[in-house]
C-alpha positions as a Markdown table, in Angstrom:
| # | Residue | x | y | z |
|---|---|---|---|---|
| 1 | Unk | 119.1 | 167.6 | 99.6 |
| 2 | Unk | 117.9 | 164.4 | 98.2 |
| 3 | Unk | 115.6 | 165.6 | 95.3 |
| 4 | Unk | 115.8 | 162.2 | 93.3 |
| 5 | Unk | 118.1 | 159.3 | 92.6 |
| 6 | Unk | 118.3 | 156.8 | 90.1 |
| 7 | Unk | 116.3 | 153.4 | 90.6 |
| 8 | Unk | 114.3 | 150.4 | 88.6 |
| 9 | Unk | 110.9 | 150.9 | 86.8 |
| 10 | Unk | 108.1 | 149.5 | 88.2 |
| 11 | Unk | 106.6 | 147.4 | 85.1 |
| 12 | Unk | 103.6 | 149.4 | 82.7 |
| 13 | Unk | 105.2 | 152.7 | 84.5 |
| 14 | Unk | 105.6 | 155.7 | 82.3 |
| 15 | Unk | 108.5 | 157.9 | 82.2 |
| 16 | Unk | 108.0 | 161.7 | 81.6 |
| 17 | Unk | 110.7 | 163.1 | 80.1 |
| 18 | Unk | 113.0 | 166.0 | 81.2 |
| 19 | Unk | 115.4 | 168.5 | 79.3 |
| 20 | Unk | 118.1 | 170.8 | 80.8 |
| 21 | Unk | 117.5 | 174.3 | 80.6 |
| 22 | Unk | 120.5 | 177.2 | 80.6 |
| 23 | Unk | 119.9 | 181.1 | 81.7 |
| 24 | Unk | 122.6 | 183.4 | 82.4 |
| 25 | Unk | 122.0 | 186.1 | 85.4 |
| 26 | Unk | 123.3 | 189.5 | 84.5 |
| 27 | Unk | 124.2 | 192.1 | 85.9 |
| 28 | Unk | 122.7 | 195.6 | 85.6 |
| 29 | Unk | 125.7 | 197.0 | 83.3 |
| 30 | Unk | 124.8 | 193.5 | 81.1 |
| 31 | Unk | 127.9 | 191.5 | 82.2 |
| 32 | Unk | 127.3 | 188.2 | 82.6 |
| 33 | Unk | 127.1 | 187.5 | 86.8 |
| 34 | Unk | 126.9 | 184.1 | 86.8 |
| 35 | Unk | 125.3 | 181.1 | 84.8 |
| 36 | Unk | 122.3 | 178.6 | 85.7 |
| 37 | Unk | 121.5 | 175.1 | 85.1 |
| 38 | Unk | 118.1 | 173.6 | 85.8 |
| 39 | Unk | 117.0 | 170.0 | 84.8 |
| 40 | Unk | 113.3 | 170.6 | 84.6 |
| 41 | Unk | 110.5 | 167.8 | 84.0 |
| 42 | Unk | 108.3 | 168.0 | 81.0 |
| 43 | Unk | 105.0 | 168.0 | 83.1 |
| 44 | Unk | 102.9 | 169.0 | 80.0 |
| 45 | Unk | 103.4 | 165.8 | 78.7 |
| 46 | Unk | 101.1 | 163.7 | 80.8 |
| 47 | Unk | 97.3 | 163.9 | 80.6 |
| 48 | Unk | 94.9 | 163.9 | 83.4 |
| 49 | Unk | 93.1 | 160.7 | 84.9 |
| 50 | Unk | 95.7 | 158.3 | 83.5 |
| 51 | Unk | 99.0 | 159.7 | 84.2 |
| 52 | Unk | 98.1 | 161.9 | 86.7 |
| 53 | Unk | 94.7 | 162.9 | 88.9 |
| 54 | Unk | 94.4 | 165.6 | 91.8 |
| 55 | Unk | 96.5 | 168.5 | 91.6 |
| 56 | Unk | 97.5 | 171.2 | 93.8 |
| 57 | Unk | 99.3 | 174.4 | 93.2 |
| 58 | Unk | 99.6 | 176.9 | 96.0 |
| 59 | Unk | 100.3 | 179.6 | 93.7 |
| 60 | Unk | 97.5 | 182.8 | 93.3 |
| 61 | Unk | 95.4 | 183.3 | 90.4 |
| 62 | Unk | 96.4 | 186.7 | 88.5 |
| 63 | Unk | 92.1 | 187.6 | 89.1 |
| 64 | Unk | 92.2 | 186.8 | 92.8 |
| 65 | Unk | 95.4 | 188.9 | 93.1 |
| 66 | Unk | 93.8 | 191.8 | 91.5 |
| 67 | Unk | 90.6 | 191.7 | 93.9 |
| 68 | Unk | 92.9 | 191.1 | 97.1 |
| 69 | Unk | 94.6 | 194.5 | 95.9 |
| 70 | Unk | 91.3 | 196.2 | 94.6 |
| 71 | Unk | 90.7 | 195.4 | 98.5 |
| 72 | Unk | 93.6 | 196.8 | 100.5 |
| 73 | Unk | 93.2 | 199.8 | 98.2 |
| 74 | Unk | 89.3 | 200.4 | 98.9 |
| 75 | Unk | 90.0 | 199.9 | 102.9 |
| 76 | Unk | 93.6 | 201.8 | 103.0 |
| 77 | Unk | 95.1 | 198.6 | 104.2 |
| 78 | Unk | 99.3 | 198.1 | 103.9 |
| 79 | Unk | 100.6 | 195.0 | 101.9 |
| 80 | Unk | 103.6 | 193.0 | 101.8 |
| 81 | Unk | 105.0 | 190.2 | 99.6 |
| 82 | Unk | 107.3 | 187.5 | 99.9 |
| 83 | Unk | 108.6 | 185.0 | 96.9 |
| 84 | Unk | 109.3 | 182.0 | 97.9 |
| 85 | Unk | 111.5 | 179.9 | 95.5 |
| 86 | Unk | 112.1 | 176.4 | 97.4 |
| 87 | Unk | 108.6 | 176.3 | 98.1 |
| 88 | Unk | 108.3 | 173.1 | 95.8 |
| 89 | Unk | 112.0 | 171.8 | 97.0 |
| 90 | Unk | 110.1 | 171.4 | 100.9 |
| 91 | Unk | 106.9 | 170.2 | 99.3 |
| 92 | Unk | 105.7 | 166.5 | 100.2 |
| 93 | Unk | 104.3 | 164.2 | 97.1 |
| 94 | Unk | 101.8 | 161.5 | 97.7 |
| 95 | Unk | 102.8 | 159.2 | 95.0 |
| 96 | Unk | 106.1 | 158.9 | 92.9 |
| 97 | Unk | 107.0 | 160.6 | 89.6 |
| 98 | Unk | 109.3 | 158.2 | 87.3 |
| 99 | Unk | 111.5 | 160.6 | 85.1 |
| 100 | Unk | 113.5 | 159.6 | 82.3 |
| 101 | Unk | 117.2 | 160.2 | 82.1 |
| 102 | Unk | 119.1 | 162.8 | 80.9 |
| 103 | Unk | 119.8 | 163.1 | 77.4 |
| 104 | Unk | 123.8 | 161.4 | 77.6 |
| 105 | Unk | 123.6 | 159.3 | 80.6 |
């Protein structure tokens, strides 16, 4: 998978920075199963209509989830749910995102 890669930046580009974040998975007794490593961007940093413009998100709103279940209920209707957690690995981007570094390399 080729998520990102190292490269020059373009001149008056800004960098957003990123920081690594460390959970643990455990498992039901409490014992540690296995540990996790995620280099996440700090997207809150940037401000809209100068580092950034349209957004997209194709996640449901807490309210609209509550009406489409209000719904089913009122009309005896069967649900299901899926989560799907690569859904922004496949994603395509329009434009490119310059991210700093690393803290140590």
């Amino acid at each position: 998978i080729r998520i990102w890669e190292v490269g020059e930046r373009p001149y008056g580009c800004k960098l957003i920075e990123c920081k690594w974040v460390f959970k643990k998975k455990l498992m039901p007794d409490g014992t540690i199963e296995r540990y996790k490593a995620m280099l996440m961007i700090k997207g809150y940093s940037q401000k809209k209509g100068k580092d950034f413009f349209n957004t997209y998100s194709p996640i449901a709103r807490l309210t609209i989830v509550g009406v489409l279940l209000s719904l089913a209920a009122s009309h005896d209707l069967l649900l299901h749910q899926i989560d799907a957690k690569i859904t922004f690995l496949n994603g395509e981007l329009d434009e490119k995102i310059y991210m700093d570094q690393p803290a140590g390399h």
